[in-house]
C-alpha positions in Angstrom: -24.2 115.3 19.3 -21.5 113.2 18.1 -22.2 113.9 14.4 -22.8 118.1 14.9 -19.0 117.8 16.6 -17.9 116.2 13.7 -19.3 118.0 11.5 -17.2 121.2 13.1 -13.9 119.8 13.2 -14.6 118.6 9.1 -15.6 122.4 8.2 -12.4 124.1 9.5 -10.3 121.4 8.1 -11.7 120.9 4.6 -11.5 124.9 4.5 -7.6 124.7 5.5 -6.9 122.0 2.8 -9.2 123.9 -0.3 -7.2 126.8 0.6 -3.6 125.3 0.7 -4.3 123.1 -2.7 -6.0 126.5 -4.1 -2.3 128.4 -3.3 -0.3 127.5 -6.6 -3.6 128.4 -8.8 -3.2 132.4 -7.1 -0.2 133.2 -7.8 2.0 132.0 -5.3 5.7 131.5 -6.4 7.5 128.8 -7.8 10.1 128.9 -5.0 7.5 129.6 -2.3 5.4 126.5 -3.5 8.7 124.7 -3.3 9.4 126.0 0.3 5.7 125.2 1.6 5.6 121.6 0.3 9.1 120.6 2.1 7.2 122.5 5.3 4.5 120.1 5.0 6.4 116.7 4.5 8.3 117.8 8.1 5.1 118.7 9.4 4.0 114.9 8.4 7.3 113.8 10.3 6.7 115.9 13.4 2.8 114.5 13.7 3.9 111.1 13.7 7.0 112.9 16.3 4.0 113.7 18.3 1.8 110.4 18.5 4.7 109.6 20.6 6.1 112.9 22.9 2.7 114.2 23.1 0.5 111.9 23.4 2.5 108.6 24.9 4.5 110.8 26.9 8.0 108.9 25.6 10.5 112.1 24.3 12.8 110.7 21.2 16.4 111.9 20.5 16.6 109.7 17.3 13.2 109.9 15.4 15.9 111.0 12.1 16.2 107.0 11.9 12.6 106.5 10.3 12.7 109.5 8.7 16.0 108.7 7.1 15.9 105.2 6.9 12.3 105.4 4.7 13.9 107.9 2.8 16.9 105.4 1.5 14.6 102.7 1.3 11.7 104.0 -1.1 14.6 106.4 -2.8 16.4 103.0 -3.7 13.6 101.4 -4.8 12.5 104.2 -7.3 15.9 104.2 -8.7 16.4 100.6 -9.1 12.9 99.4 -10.0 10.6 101.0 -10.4 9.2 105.1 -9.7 5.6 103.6 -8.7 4.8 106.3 -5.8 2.9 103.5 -4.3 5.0 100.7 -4.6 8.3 102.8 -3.4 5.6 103.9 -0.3 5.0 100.3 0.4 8.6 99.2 0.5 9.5 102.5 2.9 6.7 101.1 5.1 7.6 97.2 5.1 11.4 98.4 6.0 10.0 101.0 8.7 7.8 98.8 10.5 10.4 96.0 10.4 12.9 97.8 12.1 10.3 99.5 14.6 8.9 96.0 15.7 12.4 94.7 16.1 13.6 97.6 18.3 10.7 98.8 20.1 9.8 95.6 21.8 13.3 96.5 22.8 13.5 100.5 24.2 9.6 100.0 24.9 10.8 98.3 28.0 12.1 102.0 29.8 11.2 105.2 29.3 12.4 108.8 30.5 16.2 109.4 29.7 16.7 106.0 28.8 13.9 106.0 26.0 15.3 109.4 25.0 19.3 107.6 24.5 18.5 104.7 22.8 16.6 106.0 20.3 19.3 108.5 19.4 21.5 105.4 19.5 19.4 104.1 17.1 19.9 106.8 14.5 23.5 107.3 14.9 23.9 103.4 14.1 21.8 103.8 11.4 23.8 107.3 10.4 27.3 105.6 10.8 25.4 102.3 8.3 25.1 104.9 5.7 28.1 106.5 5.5 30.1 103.6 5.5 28.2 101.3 3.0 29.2 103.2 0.3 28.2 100.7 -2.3 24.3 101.4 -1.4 24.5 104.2 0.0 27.5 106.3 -1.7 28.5 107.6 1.5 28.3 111.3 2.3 27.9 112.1 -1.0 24.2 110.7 -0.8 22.3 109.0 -2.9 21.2 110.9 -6.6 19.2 110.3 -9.2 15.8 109.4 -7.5 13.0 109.6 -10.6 9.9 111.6 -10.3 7.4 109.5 -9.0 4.7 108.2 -10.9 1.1 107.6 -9.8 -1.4 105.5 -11.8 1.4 105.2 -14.9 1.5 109.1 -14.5 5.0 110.9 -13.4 4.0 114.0 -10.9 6.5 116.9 -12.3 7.8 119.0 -9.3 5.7 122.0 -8.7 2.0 121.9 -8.1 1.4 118.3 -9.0 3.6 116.5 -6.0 2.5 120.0 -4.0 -1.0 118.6 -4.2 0.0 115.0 -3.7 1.8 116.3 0.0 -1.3 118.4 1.0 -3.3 115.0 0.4 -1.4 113.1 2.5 -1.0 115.4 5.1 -4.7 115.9 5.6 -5.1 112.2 5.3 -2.2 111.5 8.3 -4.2 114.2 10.3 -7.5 112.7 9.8 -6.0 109.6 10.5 -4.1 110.3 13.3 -6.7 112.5 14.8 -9.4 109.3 15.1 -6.7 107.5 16.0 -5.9 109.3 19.5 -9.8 109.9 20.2 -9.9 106.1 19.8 -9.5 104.0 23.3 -6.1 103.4 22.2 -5.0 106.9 22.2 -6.5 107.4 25.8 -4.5 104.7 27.2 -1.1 106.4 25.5 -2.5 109.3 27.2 -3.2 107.6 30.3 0.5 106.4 29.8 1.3 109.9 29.4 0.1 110.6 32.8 1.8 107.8 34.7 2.7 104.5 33.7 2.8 103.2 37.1 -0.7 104.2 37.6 -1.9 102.3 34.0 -0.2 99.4 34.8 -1.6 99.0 38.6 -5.4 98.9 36.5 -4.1 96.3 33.9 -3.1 98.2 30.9 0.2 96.3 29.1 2.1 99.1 28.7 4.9 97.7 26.8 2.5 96.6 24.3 1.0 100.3 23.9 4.6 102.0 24.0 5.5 99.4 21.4 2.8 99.9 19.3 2.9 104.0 19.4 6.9 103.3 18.1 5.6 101.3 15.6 2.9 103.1 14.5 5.0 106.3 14.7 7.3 104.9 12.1 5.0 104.1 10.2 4.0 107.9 9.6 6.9 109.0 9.2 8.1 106.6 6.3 5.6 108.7 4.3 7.0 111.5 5.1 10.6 110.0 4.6 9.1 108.6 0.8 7.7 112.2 -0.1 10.7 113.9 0.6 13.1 111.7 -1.2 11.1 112.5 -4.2 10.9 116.0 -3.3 14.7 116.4 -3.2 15.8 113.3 -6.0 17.6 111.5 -3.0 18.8 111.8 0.4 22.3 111.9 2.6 23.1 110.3 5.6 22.7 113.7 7.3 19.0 113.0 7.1 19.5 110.7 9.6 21.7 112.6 12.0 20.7 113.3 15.6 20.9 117.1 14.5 17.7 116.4 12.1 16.4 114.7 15.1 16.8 117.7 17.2 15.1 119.6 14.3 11.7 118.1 14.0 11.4 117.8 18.0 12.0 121.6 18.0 9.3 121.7 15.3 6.7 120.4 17.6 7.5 122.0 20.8 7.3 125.2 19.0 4.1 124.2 17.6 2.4 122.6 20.6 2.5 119.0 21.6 -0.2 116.7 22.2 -1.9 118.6 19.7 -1.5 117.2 16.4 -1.6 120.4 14.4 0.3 122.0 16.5 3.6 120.1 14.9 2.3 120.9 11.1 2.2 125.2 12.2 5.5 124.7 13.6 7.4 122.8 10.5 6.1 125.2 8.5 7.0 128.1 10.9 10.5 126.6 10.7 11.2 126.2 7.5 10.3 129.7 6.4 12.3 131.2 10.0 14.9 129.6 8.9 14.8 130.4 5.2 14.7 133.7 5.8 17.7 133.8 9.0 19.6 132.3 6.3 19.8 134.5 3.6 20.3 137.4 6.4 22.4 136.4 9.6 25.6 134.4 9.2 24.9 132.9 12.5 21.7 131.7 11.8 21.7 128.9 14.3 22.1 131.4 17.1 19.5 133.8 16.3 17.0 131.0 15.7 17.9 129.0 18.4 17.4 132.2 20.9 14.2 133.1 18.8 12.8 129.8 19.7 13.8 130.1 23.4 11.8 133.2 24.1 8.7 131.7 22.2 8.9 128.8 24.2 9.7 130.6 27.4 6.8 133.6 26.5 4.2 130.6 25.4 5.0 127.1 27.0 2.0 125.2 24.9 3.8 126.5 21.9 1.7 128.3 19.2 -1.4 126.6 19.2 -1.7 127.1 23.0 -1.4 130.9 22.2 -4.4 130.9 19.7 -6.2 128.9 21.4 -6.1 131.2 24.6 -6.3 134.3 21.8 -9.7 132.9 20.7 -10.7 131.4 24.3 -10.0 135.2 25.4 -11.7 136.9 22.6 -15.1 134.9 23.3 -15.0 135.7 27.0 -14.4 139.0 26.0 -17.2 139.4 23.2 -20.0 138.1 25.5 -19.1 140.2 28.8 -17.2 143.3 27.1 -14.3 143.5 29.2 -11.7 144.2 26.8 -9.5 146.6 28.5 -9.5 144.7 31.1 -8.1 141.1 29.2 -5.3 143.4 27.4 -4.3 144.0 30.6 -4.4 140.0 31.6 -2.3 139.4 28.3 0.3 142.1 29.0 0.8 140.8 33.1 0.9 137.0 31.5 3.6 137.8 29.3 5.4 139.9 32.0 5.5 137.1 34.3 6.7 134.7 31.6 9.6 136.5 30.7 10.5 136.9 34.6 
């Protein structure tokens, strides 16, 4: 039984990825290849966003700070000593977990509000860090010249080649991170999720689990900090602003939380919404941000929620032939959710 349901989550999933890596070889645009790859390193960064507001029930304000801080650290590295992909991945992740182990045994101690603060503390030091050491950082002008990376002795050339290499590790976070919340670790952080008070009255540590879900969380998204500092040939302090912050936590709530792929469909939802509000409202921000209130106000489990209740309908639907009559369901469901 446990093998069949494996088998049916594999099928789906090695579809998605032969169909993503298959898009530069059918014609898809430069630009739009481009576009789609920076969709997927955020959707890296909201996953790992996830582990911790979805499934540990503890809501960040500051998760720019890993993303920002791995982008610096493996951008640096590349620049200075060497453009190993691997090697610059490894230093993002030493620096990333470093940090996390020192702070969360720290802000793993509360939760709520207080969780919420401190980690935007966190980035803002870490913003106000970069902008003023200008000698490592060169301030708000960012730091440049970040090589291509090279895997194996190879450099990847933008395009297709580090396309490929973020669809790889994408499906590699999601497979990882997938076994990782079915594990009994994940149904403690859910169990956290739920009420700590209740965990902790049948002997779960839960500042060792919250601490380890930070950790662990910044750990993910130092690859995504490491692939995007390639992507763009360095990074600015504003990657590590609470605004950017705000940014990939919109990502997954518009996606769906505590749902893993729910955060991937809504970074790359964003980044082409936003794309296109750009080049056609001045006042982009506004449009967008009143687009994603009535999405979130229409379909509160965000847009895997919706399909999921689309297919969960049309099965219901194909085996008793009531059609009409779920239309009808849908239309008085979206009535009520606008009221």
């Amino acid at each position: 039984m446990r093998v069949t349901r494996d088998i049916g989550k594999l099928v789906p999933l090695a579809t998605a990825t032969a169909l993503l890596a298959g898009l530069p070889f059918v014609g898809v645009g430069e630009f739009t290849i481009t576009l789609l790859t920076e969709a997927l390193i955020f959707g890296i960064w909201a996953m790992s966003l996830d582990l911790l507001v979805g499934y540990a029930g503890l809501v960040s304000f500051g998760h720019a700070a890993a993303f920002g801080l791995a982008a610096y650290s493996a951008g640096y590295f590349a620049r200075e000593v060497m453009e190993d992909f691997f090697a610059a991945l490894l230093v993002a992740e030493a620096v990333n977990v470093l940090v996390a182990l020192v702070v969360g045994f720290v802000i793993a101690r509360v939760s709520g509000i207080a969780f919420a603060i401190l980690t935007l503390c966190i980035a803002q030091v870490l913003f106000t860090i970069a902008v003023i050491w200008r000698s490592l950082t060169n301030g708000m002008d960012g730091m440049v010249g970040v090589p291509l990376p090279k895997i194996f002795g190879i450099s990847l050339a933008s395009g297709t080649a580090f396309y490929l290499l973020t669809v790889f590790c994408l499906v590699g976070v999601y497979l990882a991170l997938t076994r990782l919340v079915d594990s009994p670790f994940g149904r403690t952080l859910q169990a956290l999720r739920a009420s700590e008070e209740r965990a902790a009255s049948i002997g779960i540590n839960v500042h060792l689990h919250k601490w380890l879900a930070f950790v662990l969380s910044w750990a993910v998204a130092a690859l995504a900090g490491t692939l995007m500092v390639f992507l763009k040939a360095g990074t600015t302090p504003m990657s590590l602003h609470w605004t950017e912050s705000g940014n990939v936590l919109v990502m997954a709530i518009l996606g769906g939380i505590g749902t893993l792929l729910g955060p991937v469909i809504g970074a790359t939802v964003f980044v082409f919404v936003r794309d296109e509000f750009t080049s056609r409202f001045q006042a982009w921000q506004f449009v967008f941000g009143l687009v994603f209130v009535v999405v979130v106000l229409a379909f509160p489990t965000g847009l895997v929620g919706l399909l999921n209740r689309i297919h969960g309908l049309r099965r219901r639907t194909r085996s008793a032939g009531e059609f009409p009559a779920v239309i009808k369901r849908i239309r008085s469901s979206l009535w009520r959710a606008r009221l």
